[in-house]
N, C-alpha and C positions, 0 to 999 in steps of 0.2 A: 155573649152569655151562653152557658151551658142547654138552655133551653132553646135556642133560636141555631144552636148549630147544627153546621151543614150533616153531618153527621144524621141528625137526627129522620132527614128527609131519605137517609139511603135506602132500600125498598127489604125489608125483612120477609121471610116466608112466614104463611098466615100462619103456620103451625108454629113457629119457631119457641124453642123454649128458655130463650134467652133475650135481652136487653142491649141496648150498648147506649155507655153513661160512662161518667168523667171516672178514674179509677186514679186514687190520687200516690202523685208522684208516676204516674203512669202515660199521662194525656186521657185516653180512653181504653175504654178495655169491653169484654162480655159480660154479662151475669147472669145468672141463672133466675129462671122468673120462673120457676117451682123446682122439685125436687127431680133430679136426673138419674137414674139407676145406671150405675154399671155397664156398661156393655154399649147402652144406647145409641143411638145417632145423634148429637147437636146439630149436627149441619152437612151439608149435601149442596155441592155448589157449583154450578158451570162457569169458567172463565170468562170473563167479559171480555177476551181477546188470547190467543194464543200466538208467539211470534219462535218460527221455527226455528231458531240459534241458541247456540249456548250463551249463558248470561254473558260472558265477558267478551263475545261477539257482538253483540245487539248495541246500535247507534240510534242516534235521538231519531234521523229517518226512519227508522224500525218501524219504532213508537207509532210517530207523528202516519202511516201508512196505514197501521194497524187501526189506529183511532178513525181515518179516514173511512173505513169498511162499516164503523157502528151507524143503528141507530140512534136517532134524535135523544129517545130515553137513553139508551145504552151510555151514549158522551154525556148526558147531563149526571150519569151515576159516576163515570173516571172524573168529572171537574169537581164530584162533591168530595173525591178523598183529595184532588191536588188542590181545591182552594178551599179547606177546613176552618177556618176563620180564627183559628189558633195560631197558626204560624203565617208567615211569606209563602207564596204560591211554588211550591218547587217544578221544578225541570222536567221535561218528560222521562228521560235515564231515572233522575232520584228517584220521583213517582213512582216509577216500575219495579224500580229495585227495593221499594220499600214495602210494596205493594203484591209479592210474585210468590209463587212458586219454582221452582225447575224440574224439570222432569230429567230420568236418566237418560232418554231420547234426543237429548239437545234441544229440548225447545222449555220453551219461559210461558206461564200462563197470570194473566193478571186476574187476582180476584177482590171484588171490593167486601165482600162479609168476611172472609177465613184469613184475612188480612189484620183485624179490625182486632185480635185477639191477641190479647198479651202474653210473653214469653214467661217461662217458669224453668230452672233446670230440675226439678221438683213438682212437674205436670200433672194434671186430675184431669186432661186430654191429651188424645195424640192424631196424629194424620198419618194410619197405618200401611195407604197405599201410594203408588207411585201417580200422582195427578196429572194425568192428561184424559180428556182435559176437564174431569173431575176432580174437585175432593172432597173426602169428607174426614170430616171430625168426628171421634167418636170417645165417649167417658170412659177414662181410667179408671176413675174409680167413682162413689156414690157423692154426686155433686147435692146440695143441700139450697133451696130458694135465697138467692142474694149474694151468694159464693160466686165469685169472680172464675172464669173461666179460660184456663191455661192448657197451652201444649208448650213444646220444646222444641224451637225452630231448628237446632241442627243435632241428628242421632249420636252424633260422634263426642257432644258434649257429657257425655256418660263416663266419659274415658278419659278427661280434664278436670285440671283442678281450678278454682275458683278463679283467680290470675287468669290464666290458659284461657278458660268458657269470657270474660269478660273485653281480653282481645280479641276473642273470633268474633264477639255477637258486635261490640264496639258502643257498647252502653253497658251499665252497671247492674245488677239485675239484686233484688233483694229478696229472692226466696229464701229457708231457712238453709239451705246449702250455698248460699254466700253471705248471712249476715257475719262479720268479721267478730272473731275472738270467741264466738260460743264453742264448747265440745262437739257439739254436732259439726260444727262444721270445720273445725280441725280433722277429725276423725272423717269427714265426708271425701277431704283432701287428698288425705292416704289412702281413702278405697277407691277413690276414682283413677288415681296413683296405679295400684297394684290392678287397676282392672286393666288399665292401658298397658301394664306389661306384662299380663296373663295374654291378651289377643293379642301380643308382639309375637310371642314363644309358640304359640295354636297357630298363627300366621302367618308368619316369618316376614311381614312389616308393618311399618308403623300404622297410625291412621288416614295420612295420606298417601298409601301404598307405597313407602317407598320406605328401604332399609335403614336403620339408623348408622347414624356416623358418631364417628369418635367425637365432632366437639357436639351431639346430645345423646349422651348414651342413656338409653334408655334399660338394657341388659348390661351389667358390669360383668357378670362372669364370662371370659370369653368363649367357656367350652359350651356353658348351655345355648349363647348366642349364637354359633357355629352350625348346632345340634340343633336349633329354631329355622335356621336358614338353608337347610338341608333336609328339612321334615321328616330328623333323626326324633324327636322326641316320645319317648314309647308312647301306645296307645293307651295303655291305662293310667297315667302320668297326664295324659290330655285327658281323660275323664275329671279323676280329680281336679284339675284344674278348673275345668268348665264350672265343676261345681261348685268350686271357690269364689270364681265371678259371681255363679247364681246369687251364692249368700250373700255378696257384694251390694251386688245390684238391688235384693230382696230389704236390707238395711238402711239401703238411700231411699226407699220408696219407690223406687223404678219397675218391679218388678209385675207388669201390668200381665192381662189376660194373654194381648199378641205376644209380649216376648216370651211369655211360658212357652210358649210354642213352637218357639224360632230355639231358646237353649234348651228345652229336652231334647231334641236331637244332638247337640253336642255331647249329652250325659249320654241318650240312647246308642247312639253308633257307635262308641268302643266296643259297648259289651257284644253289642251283633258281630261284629270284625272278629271281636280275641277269640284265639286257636285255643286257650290255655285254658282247661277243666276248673281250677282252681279260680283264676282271673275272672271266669265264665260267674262264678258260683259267688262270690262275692260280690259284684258285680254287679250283678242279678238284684241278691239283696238287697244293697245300697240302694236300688230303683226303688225296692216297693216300700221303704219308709215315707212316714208320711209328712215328713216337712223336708225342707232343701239342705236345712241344717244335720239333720240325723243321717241324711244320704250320703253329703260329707265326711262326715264321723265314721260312717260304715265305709267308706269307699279310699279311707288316707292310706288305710294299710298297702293301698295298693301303687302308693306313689313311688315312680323308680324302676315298678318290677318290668321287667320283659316277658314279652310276646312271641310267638313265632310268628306274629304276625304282621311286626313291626318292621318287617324288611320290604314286606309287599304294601304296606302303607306308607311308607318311605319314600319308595320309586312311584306311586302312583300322584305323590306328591309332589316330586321335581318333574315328572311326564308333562304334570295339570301347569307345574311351572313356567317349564321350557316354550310350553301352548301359548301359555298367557303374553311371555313376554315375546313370542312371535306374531301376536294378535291374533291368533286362532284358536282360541276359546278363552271364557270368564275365569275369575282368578281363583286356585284352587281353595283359598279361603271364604268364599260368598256359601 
């Protein structure tokens, strides 16, 4: 019974402004146990274990080493998520894997509260830093007392269509960007679609870094693909673009406080880079409208034109390239 489960004994912080209860079709989920503003903190949470390997290095020994290091309480909090009273007691691998983080450092942090929250590809939270061996959760937007509490366990689902997002996660997910046959989520399909091949063409690969091939092309034209992979694509050409994603992203509901801040920079950097009076001056413009869409609309004309500057962002493209793929430095697209 939902009352008597293990769950219920896990240690919440005294401030906490949320719950965890049955969330149906879900198992269990978060919820908001008053109103959440914006911006806020939900949760702040230290790892009950951090084990220094990448996920698909880490063996049941890992685990089993790692659990050995806790406190008395610490292992009575990891047996409450592995033996939850719902299912069969899993594995130590399953556990962890069900239960983690990764960090980009190559290590895996197990957390029993930021675990405990359910997936959304259509989130009202996110986990905007890299966890080690923190994390925290913070409101995307203004959570309301009794509203169930979501992030979006992988960033790159922004950029998959509902298919796509339900192999990677490996369960079905029923927010309103996968319920089957409505318009919203036809139309969700296609902009998650055109986002993925907007950051092919700004990147020159795919989302798991790596170029497309002929049997998924992702670019059918072969000259703009060529032009992608050579980081020929003019500069002001990559503005508009960015800003096409913006509205993308802005339409699905994605378009939270942290990533305004990560894609202004794609819109900001052309206009600083371009040599062209002209390109400058529109450019410009299009900034200081005041929605993503009229920025857009001001900034199309500029789609195609050339730069003089587009030869020196070019080379410093394939320079950042040649780095990356020698392993001496990050990828020119991060």
């Amino acid at each position: 019974m939902s009352a008597n489960h293990h769950y219920r004994r896990l240690k919440l912080p005294d401030d906490a402004p949320f719950e965890l209860k049955p969330s149906p079709g879900k198992g269990w989920g978060a919820f908001a146990t008053k109103r959440i503003e914006r911006g806020s903190l939900i949760l702040k949470e230290k790892a009950l274990f951090v084990i220094q390997k990448s996920s698909v290095d880490i063996t049941g020994l890992d685990v089993f080493r790692a659990l050995m290091e806790l406190s008395t309480t610490e292992l009575v909090q990891f047996l409450l998520i592995q033996n939850n009273e719902s299912e069969e007691p899993k594995g130590l691998l399953e556990t962890l894997s069900g239960n983690s983080f990764a960090s980009a450092l190559k290590s895996v942090g197990f957390y029993t509260l930021g675990s405990r929250f359910n997936h959304s590809c259509i989130p009202n939270a996110r986990v905007p830093s890299d966890p080690r061996p923190f994390i925290e959760l913070l409101a995307t937007k203004n959570i309301e007392a009794g509203e169930e509490i979501y992030f979006c366990y992988t960033p790159d689902l922004k950029a998959q269509t509902r298919h796509e997002r339900h192999e990677s996660l490996g369960f079905v997910c029923s927010c309103k960007a996968c319920l089957p046959g409505t318009p919203f989520q036809e139309l969700s399909d296609l902009r998650r679609r055109l986002i993925r091949g907007i950051l092919y063409i700004t990147r020159a690969v795919d989302l798991d870094g790596q170029r497309q091939t002929s049997q998924s092309p992702l670019i059918v034209d072969p000259k703009l693909k060529a032009a992608a992979e050579t980081g020929n694509i003019p500069l002001m050409s990559r503005m508009v673009l960015h800003l096409l994603m913006v509205v993308f992203l802005e339409e699905e509901g994605l378009l939270d406080d942290w990533a305004v801040k990560v894609v202004e920079q794609g819109a900001v950097t052309p206009v600083f880079w371009c040599q062209s009076a002209y390109n400058y001056e529109i450019g410009d413009l299009a900034l200081v409208q005041d929605t993503w869409l009229k920025k857009l609309q001001v900034a199309f004309p500029l789609y195609g034109r050339t730069d003089p500057a587009d030869q020196m962002i070019a080379r410093m493209f394939q320079q950042a390239s040649q780095k990356y793929a020698a392993g001496q430095a990050m990828p020119p697209w991060t």
